[in-house]
C-alpha positions as CSV (number, residue, x, y, z in Angstrom):
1,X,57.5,-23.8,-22.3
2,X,56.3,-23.8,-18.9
3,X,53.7,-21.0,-17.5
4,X,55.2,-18.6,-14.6
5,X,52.2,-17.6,-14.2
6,X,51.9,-18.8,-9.8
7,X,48.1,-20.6,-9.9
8,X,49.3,-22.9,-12.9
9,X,52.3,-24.0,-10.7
10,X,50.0,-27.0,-8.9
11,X,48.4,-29.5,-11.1
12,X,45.0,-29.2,-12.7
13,X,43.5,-31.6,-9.7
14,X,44.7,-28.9,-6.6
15,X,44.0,-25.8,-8.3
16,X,40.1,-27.4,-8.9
17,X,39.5,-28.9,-4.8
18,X,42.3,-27.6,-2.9
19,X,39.9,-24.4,-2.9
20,X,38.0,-22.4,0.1
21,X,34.9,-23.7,-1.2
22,X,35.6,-27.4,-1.2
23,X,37.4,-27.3,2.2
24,X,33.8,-25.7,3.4
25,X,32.3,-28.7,1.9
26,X,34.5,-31.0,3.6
27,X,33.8,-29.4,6.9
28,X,30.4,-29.2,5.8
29,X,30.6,-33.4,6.0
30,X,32.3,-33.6,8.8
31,X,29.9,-31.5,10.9
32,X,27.3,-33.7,9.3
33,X,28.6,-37.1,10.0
34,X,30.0,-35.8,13.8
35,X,26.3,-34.8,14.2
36,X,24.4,-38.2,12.7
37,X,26.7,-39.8,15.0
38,X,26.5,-37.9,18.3
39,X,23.8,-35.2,18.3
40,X,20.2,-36.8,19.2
41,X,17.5,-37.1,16.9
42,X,19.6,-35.6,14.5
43,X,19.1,-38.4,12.0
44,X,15.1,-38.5,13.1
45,X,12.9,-37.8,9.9
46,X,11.6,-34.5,10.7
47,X,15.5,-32.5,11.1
48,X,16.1,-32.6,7.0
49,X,13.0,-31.1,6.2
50,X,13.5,-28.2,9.2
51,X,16.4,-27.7,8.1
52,X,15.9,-27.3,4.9
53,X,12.8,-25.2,5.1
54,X,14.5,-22.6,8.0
55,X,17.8,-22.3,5.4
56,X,15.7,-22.0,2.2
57,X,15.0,-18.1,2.6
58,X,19.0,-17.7,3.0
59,X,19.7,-20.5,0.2
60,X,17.7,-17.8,-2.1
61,X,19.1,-14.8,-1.2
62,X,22.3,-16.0,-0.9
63,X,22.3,-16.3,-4.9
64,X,22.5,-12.6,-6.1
65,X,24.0,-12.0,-2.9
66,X,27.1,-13.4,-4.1
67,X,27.2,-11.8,-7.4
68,X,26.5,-8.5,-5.8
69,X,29.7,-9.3,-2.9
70,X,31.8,-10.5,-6.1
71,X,31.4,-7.1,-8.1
72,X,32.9,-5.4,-4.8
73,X,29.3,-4.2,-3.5
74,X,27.1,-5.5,-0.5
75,X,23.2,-5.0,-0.1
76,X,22.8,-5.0,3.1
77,X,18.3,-4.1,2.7
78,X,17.6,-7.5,1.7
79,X,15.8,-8.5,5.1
80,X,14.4,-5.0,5.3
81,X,12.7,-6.6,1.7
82,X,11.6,-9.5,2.7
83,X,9.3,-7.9,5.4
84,X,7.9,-5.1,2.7
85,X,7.4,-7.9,0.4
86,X,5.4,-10.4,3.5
87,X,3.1,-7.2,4.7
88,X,2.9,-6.4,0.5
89,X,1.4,-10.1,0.1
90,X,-0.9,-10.1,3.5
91,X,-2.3,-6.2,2.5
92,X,-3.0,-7.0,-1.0
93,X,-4.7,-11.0,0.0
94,X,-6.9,-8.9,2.7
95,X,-7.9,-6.4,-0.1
96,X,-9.1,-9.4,-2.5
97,X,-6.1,-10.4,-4.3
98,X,-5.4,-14.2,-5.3
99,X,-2.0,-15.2,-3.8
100,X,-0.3,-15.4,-6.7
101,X,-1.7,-11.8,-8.1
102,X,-0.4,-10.5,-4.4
103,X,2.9,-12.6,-5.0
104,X,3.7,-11.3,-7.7
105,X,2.9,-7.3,-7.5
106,X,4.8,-8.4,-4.1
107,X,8.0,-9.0,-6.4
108,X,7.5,-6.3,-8.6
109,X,8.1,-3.9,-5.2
110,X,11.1,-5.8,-4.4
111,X,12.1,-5.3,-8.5
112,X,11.5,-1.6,-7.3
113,X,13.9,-1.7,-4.7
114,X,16.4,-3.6,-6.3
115,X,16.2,-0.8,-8.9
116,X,16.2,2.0,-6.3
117,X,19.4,0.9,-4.5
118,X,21.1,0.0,-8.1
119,X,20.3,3.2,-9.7
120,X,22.2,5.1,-6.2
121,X,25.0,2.6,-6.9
122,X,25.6,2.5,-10.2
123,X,24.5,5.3,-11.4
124,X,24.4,8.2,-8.4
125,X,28.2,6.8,-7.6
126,X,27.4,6.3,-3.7
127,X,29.1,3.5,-1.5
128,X,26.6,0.6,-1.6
129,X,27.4,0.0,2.4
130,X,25.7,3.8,3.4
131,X,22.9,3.4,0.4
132,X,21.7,-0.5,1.9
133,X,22.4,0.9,5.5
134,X,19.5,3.5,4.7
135,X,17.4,1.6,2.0
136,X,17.5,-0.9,5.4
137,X,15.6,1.5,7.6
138,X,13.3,3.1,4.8
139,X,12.1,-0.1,3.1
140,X,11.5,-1.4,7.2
141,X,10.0,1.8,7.4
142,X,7.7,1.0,5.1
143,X,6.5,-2.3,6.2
144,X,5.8,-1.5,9.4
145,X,4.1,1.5,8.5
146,X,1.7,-0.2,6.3
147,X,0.6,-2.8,9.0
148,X,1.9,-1.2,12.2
149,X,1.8,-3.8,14.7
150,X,-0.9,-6.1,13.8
151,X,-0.2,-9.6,11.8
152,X,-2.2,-10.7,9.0
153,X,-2.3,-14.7,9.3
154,X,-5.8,-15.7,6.8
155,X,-4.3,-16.9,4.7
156,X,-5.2,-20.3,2.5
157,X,-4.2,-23.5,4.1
158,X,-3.6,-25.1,0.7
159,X,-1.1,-22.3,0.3
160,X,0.4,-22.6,3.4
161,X,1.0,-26.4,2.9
162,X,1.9,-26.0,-0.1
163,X,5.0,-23.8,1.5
164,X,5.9,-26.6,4.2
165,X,5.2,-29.9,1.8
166,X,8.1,-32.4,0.7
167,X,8.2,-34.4,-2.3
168,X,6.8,-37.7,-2.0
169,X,8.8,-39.3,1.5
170,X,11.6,-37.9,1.0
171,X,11.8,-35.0,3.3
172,X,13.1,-32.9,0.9
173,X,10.8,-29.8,1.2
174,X,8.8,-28.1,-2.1
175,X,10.7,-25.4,-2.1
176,X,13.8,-26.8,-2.9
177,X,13.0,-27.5,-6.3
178,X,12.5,-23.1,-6.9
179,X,16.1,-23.0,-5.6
180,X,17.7,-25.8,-7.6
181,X,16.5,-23.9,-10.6
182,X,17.7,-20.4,-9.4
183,X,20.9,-22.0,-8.3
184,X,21.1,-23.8,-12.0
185,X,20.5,-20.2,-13.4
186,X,22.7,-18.2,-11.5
187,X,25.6,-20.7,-11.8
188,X,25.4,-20.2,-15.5
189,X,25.0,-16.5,-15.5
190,X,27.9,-16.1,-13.3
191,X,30.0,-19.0,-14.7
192,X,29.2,-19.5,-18.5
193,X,28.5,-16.2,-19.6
194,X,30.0,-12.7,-20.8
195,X,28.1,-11.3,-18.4
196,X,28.7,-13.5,-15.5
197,X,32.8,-12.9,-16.7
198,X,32.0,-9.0,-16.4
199,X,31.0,-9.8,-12.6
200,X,34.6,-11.4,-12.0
201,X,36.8,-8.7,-13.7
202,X,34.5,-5.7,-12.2
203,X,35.0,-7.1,-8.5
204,X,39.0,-6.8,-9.3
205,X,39.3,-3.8,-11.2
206,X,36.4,-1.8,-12.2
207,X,38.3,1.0,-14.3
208,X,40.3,-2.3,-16.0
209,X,36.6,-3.8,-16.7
210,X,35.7,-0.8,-18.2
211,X,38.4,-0.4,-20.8
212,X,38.1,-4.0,-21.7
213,X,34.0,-3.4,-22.5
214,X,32.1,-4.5,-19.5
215,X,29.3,-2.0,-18.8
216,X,29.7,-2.2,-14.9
217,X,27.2,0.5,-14.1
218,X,24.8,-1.6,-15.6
219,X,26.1,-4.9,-14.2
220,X,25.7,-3.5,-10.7
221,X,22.2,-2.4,-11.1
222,X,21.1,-5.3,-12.8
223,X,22.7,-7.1,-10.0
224,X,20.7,-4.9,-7.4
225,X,17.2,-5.9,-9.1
226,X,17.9,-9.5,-9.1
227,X,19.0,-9.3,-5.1
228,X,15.7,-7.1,-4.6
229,X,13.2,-9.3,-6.6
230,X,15.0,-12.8,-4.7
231,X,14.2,-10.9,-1.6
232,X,10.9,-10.6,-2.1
233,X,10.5,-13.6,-3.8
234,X,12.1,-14.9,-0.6
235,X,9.5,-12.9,1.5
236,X,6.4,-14.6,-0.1
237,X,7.9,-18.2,0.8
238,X,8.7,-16.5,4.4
239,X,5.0,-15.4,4.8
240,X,3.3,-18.5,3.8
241,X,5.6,-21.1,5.5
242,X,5.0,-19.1,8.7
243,X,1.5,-18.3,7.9
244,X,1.9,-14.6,9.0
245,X,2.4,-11.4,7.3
246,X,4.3,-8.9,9.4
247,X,6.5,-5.9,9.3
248,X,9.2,-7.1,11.3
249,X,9.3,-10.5,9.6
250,X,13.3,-11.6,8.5
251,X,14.9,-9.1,11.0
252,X,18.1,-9.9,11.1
253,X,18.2,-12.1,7.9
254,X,20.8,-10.4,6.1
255,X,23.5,-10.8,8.2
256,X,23.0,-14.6,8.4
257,X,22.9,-15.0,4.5
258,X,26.4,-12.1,4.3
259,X,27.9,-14.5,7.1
260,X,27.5,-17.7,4.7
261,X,28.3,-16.1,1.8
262,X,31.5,-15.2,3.1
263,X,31.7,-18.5,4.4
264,X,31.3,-19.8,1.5
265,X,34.7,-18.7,-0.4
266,X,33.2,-15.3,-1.2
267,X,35.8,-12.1,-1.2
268,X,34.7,-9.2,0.8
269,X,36.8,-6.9,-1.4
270,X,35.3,-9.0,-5.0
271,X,36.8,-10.7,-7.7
272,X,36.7,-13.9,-6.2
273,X,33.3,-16.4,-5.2
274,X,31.8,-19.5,-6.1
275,X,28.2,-20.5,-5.7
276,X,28.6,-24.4,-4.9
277,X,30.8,-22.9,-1.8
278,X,28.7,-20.7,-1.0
279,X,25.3,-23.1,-1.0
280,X,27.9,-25.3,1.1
281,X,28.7,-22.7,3.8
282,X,24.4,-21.6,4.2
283,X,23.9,-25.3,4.7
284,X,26.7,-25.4,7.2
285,X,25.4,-22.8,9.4
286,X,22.2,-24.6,9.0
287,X,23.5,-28.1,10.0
288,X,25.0,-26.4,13.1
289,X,22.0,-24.7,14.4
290,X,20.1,-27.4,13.8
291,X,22.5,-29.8,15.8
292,X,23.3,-27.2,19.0
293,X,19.4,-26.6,19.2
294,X,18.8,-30.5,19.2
295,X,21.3,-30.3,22.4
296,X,19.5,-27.6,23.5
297,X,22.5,-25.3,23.0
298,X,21.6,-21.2,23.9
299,X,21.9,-19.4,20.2
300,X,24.0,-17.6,21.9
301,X,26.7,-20.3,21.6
302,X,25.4,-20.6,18.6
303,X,25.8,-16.9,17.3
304,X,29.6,-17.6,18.9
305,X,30.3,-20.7,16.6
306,X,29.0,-19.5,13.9
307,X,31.3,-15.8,14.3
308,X,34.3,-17.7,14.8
309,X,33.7,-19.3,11.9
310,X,33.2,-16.6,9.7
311,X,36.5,-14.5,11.3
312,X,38.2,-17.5,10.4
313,X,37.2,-17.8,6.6
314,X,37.8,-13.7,6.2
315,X,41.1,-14.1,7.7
316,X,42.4,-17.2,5.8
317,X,43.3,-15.7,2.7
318,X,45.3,-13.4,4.2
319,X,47.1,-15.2,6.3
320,X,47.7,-17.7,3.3
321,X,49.1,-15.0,1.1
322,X,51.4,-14.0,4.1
323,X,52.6,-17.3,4.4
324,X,53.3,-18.3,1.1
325,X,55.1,-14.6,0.4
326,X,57.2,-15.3,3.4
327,X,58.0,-18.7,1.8
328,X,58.7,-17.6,-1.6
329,X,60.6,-14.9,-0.1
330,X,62.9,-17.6,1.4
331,X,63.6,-20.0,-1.4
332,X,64.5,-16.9,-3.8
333,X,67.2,-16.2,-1.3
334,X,68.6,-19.4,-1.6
335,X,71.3,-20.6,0.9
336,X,73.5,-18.0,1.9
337,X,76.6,-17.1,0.8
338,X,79.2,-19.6,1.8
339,X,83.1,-18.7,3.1
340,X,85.8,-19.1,0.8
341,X,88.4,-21.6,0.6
342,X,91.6,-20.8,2.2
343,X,94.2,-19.1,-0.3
344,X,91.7,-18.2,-2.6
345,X,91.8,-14.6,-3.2
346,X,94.6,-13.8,-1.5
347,X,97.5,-13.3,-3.7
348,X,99.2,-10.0,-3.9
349,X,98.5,-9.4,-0.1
């Protein structure tokens, strides 16, 4: 008995890598092998490891990011954390604090956050576009108001070079290590779990995931907490690879890591995301800053490249569907109706 059911009419091959997020890893090589072979200095030794420490804050956040964009929701404060979080960590080190005492009560504010925009989403009912629009301003708000305009920059160099190091000669940066572990975890939440299946069905339907059992108030707001501790978690890395704690550190951030997550395969409206495309598209963005700026490119251009892109990966999915309901359309019609042979039908006349 054969399935009718349409994404079981390709073979199991198609349906797994003709996908969104493996054609963004394919461009993904292109872009790099176009760049190794034409951009200058591109394949020097230093360009992995900027690249890789200037995308790791967006590699991070990207991660609950996506789960939150899957269940239907955006969070649109997670910049607005990472600065709290940076000027949370330089306050608390100037008062006395160890780094990793600071660190941490730094992540417990972004936990805090997290918790504050979930509870308004979940819970309260509000759109999660006005609540992150206004948790934006207050949590900036907040950092700037703690520090004002000054920067706090004592902080330890073994710290700070511990933010910036690479393991052995590779030029794979530190940090990288903390995000293959997160990205390990989050995969499996999201992939392998009941909980990770809850995300999926309450990005589609959320009264449908309700009456099946998924708790999706709580989903969303656990969801929230894990995007607001990231964020900070984010914010500490921020602060020590720059060596500065400010209140306008990471403005602008969150549109960067919502432009690769879309990128990335990621519905707008939910349901659909995976992570592997979604790590593809932040490194993609990455790849093509790095190799305009090496061509010394205006970010301008850049900013234009990188919008294009994104228009183009919202729009494809429509314009797919449209295409291939315009198609199905056609063959259901079949040919049309053909003319009769002469003398058929015409007796009695």
């Amino acid at each position: 008995m054969s399935r009718e059911y349409a994404p079981y009419s390709q073979p199991l091959w198609r349906r797994l890598l003709l996908t969104r997020e493996w054609a963004v890893i394919a461009l993904l090589a292109v872009v790099v092998l176009y760049s190794l072979a034409n951009v200058r200095n591109f394949d020097g030794p230093l360009t992995l490891t900027f690249l890789l420490l200037d995308t790791a804050p967006i590699l991070l956040i990207a991660l609950p990011m996506t789960l939150v964009i899957v269940t239907g929701e955006i969070d649109l404060s997670v910049a607005s954390i990472v600065g709290l979080s940076s000027v949370l960590l330089g306050v608390l080190h100037e008062a006395g604090l160890s780094i990793p005492v600071a660190g941490l009560l730094a992540i417990l504010a972004g936990v805090a956050c997290g918790a504050f925009n979930g509870f308004l989403v979940a819970y309260v009912g509000l759109p999660s576009l006005a609540v992150t629009i206004g948790t934006l301003a207050l949590f900036r708000g907040l950092a700037v108001g703690l520090l004002g305009t000054k920067a706090i920059t004592d902080f330890p160099d073994s710290w700070k070079d511990l933010a910036t190091a690479t393991i052995g000669d590779t030029g794979v940066p530190v940090v990288m290590i903390l995000f293959v572990v997160l990205a390990l975890l989050f995969t499996l939440l999201l992939q392998f779990t009941t909980f990770g299946r809850g995300i999926y069905d309450t990005g589609l339907n959320p009264e449908a995931a309700h009456f099946t059992g998924v708790n999706v108030e709580r989903t969303k707001f656990i969801l929230f907490v894990l995007s607001g501790a990231v964020s900070a978690l984010a914010g500490v890395y921020y602060t020590l690879r720059f060596g500065s704690a400010r209140g306008d550190n990471a403005v602008g951030l969150e549109l960067q890591v919502i432009a690769a997550v879309l990128l990335g395969g990621v519905s707008i409206f939910g349901g659909r995301g995976k992570l592997h495309g979604v790590i593809a598209g932040v490194l993609l963005i990455g790849v093509i800053s790095s190799a305009l700026r090496l061509e010394s490119v205006q970010v301008s251009y850049t900013n234009v490249i990188i919008g294009l892109l994104l228009v183009a990966s919202v729009m494809s999915p429509s314009v797919l569907a449209w295409v291939s309901g315009k198609t199905a359309r056609r063959n259901k019609r079949g040919p049309g109706p053909q003319s009769a042979p002469v003398g058929v039908g015409t007796q009695g006349r």
